[in-house]
C-alpha positions as CSV (number, residue, x, y, z in Angstrom):
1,X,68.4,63.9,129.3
2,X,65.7,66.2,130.6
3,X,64.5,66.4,134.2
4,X,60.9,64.8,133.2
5,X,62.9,61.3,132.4
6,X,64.6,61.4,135.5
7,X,61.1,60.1,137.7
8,X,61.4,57.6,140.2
9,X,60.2,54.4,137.4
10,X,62.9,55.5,135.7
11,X,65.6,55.7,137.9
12,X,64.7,52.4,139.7
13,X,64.2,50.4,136.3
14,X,68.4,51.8,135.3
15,X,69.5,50.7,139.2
16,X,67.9,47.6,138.3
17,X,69.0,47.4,134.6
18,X,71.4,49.6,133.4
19,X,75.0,47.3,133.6
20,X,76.7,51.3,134.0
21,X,74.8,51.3,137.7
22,X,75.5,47.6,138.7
23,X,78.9,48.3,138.0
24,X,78.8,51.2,140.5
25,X,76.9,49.1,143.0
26,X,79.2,46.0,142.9
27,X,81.5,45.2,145.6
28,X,84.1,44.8,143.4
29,X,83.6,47.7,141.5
30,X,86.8,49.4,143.0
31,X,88.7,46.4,141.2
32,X,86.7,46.5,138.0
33,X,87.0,50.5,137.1
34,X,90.8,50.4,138.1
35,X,91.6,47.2,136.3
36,X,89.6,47.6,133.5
37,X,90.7,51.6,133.2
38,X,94.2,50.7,133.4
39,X,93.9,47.5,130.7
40,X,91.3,49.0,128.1
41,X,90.7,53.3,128.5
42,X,94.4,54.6,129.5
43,X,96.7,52.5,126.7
44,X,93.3,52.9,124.6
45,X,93.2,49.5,123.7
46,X,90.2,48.2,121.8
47,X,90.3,44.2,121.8
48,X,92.6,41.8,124.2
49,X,92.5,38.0,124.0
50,X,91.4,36.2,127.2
51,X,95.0,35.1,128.2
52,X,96.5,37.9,128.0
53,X,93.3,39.8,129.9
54,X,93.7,37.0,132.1
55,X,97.3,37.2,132.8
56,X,97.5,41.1,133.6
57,X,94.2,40.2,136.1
58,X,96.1,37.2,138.2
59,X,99.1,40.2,138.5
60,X,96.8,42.3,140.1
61,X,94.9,40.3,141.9
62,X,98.2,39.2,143.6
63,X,99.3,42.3,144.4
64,X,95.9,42.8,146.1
65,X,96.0,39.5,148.6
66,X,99.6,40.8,149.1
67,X,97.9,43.4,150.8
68,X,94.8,42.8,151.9
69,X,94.8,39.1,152.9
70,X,95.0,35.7,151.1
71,X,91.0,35.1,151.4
72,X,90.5,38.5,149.3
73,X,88.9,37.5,145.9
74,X,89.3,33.9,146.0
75,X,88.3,33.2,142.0
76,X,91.0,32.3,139.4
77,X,91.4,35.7,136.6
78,X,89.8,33.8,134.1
79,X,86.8,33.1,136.3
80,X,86.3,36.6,137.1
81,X,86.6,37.9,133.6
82,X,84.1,35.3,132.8
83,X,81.6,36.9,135.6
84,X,82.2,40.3,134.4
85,X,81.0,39.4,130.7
86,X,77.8,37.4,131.9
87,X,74.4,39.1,130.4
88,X,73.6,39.7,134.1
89,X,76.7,41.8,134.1
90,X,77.2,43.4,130.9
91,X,80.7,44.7,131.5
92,X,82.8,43.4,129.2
93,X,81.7,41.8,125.9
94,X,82.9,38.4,125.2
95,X,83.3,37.4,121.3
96,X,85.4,34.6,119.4
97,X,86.9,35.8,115.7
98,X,86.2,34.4,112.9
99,X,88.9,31.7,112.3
100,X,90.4,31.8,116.3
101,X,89.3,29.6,119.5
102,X,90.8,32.3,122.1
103,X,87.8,34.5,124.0
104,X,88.3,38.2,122.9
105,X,87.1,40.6,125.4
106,X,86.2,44.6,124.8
107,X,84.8,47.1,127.3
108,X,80.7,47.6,126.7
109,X,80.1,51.2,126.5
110,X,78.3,51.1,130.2
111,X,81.3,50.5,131.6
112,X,83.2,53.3,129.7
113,X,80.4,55.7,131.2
114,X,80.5,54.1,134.5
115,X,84.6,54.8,134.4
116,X,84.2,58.3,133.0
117,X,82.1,59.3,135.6
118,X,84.3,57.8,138.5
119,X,87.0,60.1,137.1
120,X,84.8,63.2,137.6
121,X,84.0,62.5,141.1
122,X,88.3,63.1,141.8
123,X,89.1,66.7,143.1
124,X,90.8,69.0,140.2
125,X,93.3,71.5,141.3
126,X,91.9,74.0,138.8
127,X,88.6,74.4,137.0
128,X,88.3,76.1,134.2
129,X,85.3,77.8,133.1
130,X,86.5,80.6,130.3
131,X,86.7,77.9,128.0
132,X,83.6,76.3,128.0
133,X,82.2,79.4,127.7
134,X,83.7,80.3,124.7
135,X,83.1,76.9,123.2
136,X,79.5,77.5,124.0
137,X,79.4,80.9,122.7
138,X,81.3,80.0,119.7
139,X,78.5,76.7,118.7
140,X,75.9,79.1,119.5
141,X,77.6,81.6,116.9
142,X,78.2,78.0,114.6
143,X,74.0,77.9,115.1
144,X,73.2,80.9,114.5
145,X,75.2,81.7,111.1
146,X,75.1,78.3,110.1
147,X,70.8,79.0,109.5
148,X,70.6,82.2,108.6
149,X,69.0,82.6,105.2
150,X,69.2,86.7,104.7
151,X,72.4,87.3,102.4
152,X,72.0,90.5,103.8
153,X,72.9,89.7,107.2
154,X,75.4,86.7,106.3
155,X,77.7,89.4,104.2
156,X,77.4,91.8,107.0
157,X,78.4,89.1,110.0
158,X,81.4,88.7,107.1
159,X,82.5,91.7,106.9
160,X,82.0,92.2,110.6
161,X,84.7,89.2,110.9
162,X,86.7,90.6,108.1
163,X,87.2,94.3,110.2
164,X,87.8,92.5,113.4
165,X,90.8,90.2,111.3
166,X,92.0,93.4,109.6
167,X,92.2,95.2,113.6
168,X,94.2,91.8,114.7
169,X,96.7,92.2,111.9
170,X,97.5,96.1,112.0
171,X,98.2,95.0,116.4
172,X,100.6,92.3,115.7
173,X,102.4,94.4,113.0
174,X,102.8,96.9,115.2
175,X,104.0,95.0,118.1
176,X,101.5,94.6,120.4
177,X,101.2,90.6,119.8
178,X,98.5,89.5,122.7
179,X,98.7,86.5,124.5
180,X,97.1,83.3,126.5
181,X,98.5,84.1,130.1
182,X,98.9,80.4,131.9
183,X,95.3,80.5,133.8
184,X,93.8,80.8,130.1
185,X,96.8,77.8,128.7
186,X,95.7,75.7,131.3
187,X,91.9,76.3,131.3
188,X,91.9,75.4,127.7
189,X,93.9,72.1,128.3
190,X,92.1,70.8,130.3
191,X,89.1,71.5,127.8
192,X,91.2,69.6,125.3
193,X,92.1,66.7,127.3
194,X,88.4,66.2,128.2
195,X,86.9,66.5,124.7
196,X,89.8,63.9,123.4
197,X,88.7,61.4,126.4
198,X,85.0,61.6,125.4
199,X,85.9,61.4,121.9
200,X,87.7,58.2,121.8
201,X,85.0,57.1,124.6
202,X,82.1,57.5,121.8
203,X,83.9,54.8,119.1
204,X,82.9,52.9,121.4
205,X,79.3,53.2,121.5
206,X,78.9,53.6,118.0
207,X,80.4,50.4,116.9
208,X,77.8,49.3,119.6
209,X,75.3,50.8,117.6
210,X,75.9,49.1,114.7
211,X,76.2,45.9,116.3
212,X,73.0,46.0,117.9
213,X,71.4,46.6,114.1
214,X,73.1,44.0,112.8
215,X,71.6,41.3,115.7
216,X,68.1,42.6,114.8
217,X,68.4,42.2,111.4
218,X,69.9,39.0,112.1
219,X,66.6,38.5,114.3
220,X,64.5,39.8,111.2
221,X,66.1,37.5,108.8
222,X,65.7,34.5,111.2
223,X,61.7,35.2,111.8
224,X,61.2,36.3,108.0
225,X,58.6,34.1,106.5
226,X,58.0,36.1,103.5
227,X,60.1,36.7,100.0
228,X,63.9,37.0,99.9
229,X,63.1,40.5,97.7
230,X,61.4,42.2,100.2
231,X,63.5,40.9,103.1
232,X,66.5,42.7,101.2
233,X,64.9,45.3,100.3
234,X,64.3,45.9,104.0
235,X,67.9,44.8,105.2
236,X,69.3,47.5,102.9
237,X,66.9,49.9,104.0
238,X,68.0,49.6,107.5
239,X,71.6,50.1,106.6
240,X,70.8,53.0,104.8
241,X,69.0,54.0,107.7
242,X,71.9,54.0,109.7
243,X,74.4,55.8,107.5
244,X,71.8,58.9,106.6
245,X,71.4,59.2,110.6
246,X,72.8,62.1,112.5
247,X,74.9,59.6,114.0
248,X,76.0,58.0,110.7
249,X,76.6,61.3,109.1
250,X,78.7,62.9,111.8
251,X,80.6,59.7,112.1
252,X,81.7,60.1,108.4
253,X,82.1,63.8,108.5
254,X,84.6,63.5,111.2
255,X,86.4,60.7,109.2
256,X,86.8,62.4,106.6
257,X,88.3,65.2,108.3
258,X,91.1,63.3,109.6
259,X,92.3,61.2,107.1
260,X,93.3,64.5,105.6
261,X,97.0,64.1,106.0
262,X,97.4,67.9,105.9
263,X,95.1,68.0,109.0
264,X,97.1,65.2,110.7
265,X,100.3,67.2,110.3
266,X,98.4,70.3,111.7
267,X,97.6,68.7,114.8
268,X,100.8,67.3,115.2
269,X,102.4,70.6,115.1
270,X,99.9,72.2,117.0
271,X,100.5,69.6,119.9
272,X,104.0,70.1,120.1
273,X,104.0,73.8,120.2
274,X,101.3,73.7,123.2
275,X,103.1,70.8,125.4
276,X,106.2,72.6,124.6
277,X,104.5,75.9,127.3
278,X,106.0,76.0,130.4
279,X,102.5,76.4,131.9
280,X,101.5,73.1,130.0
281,X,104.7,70.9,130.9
282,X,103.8,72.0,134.5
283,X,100.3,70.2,134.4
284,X,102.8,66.7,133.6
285,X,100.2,66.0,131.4
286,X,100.2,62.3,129.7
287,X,102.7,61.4,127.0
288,X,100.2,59.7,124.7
289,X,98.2,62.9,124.5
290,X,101.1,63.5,122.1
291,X,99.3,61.3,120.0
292,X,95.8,61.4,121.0
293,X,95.2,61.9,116.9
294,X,96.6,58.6,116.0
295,X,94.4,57.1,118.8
296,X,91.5,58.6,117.0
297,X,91.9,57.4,114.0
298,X,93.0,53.9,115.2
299,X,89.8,53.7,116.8
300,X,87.9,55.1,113.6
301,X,89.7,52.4,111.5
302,X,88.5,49.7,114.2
303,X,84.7,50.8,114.0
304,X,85.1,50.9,110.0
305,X,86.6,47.0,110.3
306,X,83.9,46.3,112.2
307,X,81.1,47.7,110.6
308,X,82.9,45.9,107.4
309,X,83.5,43.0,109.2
310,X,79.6,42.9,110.1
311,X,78.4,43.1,106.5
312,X,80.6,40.0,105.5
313,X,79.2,38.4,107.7
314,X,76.0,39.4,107.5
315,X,76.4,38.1,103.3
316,X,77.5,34.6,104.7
317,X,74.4,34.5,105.9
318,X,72.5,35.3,103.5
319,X,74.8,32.8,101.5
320,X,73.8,29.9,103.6
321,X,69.9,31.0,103.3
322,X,70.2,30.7,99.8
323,X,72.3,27.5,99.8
324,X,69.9,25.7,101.8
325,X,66.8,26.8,99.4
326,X,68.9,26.0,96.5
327,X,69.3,22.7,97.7
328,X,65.6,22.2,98.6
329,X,65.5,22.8,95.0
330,X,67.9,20.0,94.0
331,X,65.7,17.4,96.0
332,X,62.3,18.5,94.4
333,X,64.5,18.4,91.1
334,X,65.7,14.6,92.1
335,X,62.8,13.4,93.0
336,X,60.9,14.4,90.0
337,X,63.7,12.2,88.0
338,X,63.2,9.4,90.1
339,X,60.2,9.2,89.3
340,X,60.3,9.6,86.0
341,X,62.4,7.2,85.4
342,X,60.5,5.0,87.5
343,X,57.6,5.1,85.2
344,X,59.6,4.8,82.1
345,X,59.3,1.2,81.3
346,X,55.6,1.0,82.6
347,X,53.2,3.4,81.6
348,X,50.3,4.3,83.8
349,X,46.8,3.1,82.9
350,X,44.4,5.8,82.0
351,X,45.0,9.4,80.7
352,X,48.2,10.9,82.0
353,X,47.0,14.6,82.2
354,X,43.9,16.1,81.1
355,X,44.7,19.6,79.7
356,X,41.3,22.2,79.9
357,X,42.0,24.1,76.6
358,X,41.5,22.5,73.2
359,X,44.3,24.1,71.2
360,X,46.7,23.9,73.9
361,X,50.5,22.4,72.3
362,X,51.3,19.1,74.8
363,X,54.5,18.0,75.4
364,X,54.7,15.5,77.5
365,X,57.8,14.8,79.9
366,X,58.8,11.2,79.0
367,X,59.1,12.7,75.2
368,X,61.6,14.6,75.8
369,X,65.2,13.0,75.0
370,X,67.3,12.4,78.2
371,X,70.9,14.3,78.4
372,X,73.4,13.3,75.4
373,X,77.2,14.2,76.9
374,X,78.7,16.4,74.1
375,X,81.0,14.6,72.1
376,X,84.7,15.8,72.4
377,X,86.7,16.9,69.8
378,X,89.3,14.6,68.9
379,X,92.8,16.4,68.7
380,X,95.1,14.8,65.6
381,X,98.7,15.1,66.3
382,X,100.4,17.4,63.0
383,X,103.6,18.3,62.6
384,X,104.0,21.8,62.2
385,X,105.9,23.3,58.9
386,X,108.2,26.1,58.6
387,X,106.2,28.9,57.1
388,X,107.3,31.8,55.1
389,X,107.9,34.6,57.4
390,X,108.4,37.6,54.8
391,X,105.1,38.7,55.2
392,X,104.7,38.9,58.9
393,X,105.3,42.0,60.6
394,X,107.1,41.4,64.1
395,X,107.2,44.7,65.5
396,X,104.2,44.3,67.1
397,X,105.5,41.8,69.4
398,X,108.2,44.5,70.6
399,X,105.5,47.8,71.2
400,X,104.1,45.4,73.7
401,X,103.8,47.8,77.6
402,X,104.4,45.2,80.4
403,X,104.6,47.5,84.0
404,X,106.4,45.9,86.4
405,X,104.3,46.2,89.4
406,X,106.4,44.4,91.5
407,X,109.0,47.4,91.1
408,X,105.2,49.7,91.9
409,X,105.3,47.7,95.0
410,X,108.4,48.5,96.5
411,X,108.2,52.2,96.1
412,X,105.1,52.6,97.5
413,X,106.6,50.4,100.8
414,X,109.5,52.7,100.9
415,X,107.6,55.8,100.8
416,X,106.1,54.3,103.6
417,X,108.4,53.4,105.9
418,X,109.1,56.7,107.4
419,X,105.6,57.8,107.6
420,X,101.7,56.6,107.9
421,X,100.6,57.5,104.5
422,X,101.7,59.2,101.2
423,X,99.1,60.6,98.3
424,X,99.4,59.0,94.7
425,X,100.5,62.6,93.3
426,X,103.4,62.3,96.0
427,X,104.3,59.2,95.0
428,X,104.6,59.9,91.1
429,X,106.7,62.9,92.0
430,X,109.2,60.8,93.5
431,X,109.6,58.4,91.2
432,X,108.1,60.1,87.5
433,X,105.7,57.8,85.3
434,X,107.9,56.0,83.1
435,X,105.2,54.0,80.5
436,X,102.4,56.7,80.8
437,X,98.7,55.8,81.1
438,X,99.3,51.6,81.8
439,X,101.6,52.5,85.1
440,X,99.4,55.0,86.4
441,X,96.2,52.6,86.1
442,X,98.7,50.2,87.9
443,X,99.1,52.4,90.7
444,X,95.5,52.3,91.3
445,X,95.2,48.2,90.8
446,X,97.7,48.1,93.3
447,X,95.8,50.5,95.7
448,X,92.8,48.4,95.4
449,X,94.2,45.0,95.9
450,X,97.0,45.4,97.6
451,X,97.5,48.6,100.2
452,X,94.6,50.1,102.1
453,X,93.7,53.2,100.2
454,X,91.5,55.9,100.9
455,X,89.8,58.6,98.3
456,X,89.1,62.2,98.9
457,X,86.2,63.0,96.3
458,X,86.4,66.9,96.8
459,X,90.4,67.0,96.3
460,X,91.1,66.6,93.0
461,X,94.6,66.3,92.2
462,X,96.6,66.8,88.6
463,X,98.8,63.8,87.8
464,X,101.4,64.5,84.8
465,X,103.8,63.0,82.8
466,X,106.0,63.2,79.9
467,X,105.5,61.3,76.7
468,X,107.9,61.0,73.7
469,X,106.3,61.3,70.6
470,X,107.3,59.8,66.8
471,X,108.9,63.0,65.5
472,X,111.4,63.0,68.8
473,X,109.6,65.7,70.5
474,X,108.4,65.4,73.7
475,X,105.0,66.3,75.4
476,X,103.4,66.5,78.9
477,X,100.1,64.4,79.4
478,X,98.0,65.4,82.4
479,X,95.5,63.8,84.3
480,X,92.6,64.9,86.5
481,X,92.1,62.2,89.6
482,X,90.4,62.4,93.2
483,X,93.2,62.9,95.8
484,X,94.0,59.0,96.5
485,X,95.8,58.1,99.6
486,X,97.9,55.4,100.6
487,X,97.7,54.4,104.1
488,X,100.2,51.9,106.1
């Protein structure tokens, strides 16, 4: 935000507005941000049904009139949770699934930004500054590279970085192997922790995003008055709109990059080796930061669900329009029979339609025969004979290839158990391909209909197995695929 948006029409329209500053000017904010950062942003939990939301807000507000009084917030849990999701409000967003009755209740991302910034406002022991420094020297750098169109200069900043690798290597085989002292370890923690919090803190927002385009398409479809064409034509245009935006892009960029399970098995080693520092363990930093990864992509999965979960129901929709059209239809349809049929046994007097052009062929409607049901074929009860059977080849019946994919199944499960995902190429190396071409098409039925899968276009992977030919030799068969991964 610039300095020319921060006038005083703007600033009073967000005190008056923006949920993030009635939050802060509530008098129950201190019990909102601690409740609702102790329920929702520290366990990172994305969606809670009202009881147990409810139940966890009558323990605390217990402990509370323990302390200060009996009279201190008088309302049941329920009834405050209930205040807090009003429109007036905006803190929390209150929803039903489809299929339950229980309220579900998520934090709005207002309230996330109100929290955040209540966190800033505590004193820090240390503050670091070398790394965010660096971070902005080395997006700058990201910039400036990233644009340049002179090969010239691109192969030179190359080779600059090439030299300054080449010095790093002849220092560390020499010895002299430089390191982080604990001012620079916990400078760049702290960098880390922060980026992690704001990461997981902007899910939120854009799976807000997308539901605030799907209630004005919604809107749009409601108010449309015009053709169904164009008003899909503009519905798909506005989701295309918001998958080729920055936003959109990004979003899928950084999803990609970590449902690489190389990557994932990076940053799990790379966690444990920088908790393990003395310097670290001495910070007692939080024992899910162990697993902040996982967090991320559980909160990737839930904005992908939801986004998925918006476009089914925005094709119900869509399904009911066209059901209730369809059956305007019917009753023009119906009605037109009626009346035929009403006029069948009296003609009307006079001419029954007056046609402009001479040569025009008339058919009228009463001269067309009604509906004749199809006769059914009558099905005589034979006996069957014994036939001759020397002529019939029965070896075809035997080269049948029946893949058992139950036996598919279970493999895939057990590979599972001990870890989140496994790639097909991992799985086949386990357990080889034993009928060829039909199993391993089988593998990928089964990863369509069965087990969430995900596909890495630009990883292509070689699949091979061995094949016993007629003569008794046997050859290898390989396969090119896109690196396909099973996820738990």
């Amino acid at each position: 935000m610039t300095d020319s948006t921060l006038d005083f029409a703007t600033l009073d329209a967000l005190r008056i507005h923006h949920p993030a500053w009635r939050l802060l000017r509530s008098d129950h904010a201190p019990l909102i941000a601690s409740f609702l950062h102790r329920v929702f942003v520290v366990p990172n939990v994305r969606v809670m049904g009202a009881a147990d939301l409810a139940e966890a807000l009558e323990d605390e507000l217990y402990a509370l009139r323990q302390h200060l009084g009996e009279t201190a917030f008088p309302k049941s849990a329920l009834a405050y949770l209930n205040d807090w999701a009003a429109p007036d409000k905006g803190w929390l967003r209150k929803f039903y699934r489809p299929g339950t009755d229980e309220p579900q209740f998520d934090l709005t991302p207002a309230t996330e930004k109100a929290i955040a910034w209540l966190t800033q406002l505590a004193e820090r022991q240390f503050i670091g500054t070398e790394s965010r420094l660096l971070v902005l020297f080395d997006l700058l750098q990201q910039m400036s590279e990233g644009s340049e169109t002179d090969p010239a200069k691109r192969l030179a900043e190359l080779q600059r970085k090439r030299d300054e690798l080449d010095t790093e290597i002849a220092r560390v085989l020499s010895g002299d192997v430089p390191l982080l002292d604990d001012t620079g370890l916990k400078d760049r923690f702290q960098q880390f922790m922060r980026g992690a919090r704001e990461l997981l803190a902007d899910f939120r927002e854009v799976e807000y995003n997308f539901r605030q385009l799907d209630r004005r398409v919604r809107e749009r479809i409601a108010l449309w008055d015009g053709g169904k064409g164009a008003l899909l034509a503009e519905i798909m245009g506005a989701r295309e709109a918001i998958a080729d935006s920055d936003q959109g892009r990004s979003f899928r960029a950084f999803w990609e990059f970590l449902l690489s399970s190389r990557r994932q098995e990076e940053l799990s080693a790379r966690l444990d080796q920088v908790l393990a520092q003395p310097a670290i363990s001495a910070l007692n930093p939080d024992t899910r930061l162990r697993r902040v990864h996982y967090d991320w992509l559980e909160a990737g999965e839930h904005t992908q669900r939801t986004v998925a979960q918006l476009s089914q129901q925005l094709r119900r929709f869509l399904d009911d329009q066209a059901w209730l059209e369809n059956r305007r239809i019917m009753d023009l349809l119906h009605g037109i029979e009626s009346k035929a049929l009403a006029l069948r046994a009296k003609l009307p007097d006079g001419p029954v339609m007056e046609i402009a052009e001479f040569r025009a062929d008339i058919e009228l409607p009463l001269e067309r025969p009604l509906f004749t049901p199809a006769v059914k074929p009558v099905i005589a009860d034979l006996a069957v004979e014994v036939g001759d059977d020397d002529d019939i080849d029965a070896g075809a019946l035997f080269e049948q290839v029946v893949v058992d994919r139950a036996r598919l199944m279970r493999h895939i499960r057990q590979c599972l158990q001990d870890r989140a995902q496994t790639t097909l190429r991992e799985l086949i190396e386990r357990q080889p391909l034993e009928q060829g071409l039909a199993e391993l098409v089988a593998y990928l039925q089964l990863g369509s209909e069965t087990f969430a899968t995900a596909i890495e276009e630009d990883r292509p992977e070689p699949i091979e197995w061995s094949v016993a030919m007629a003569d008794g030799e046997t050859r290898i068969r390989r396969a090119q695929l896109p690196r396909v991964i099973f996820m738990r």
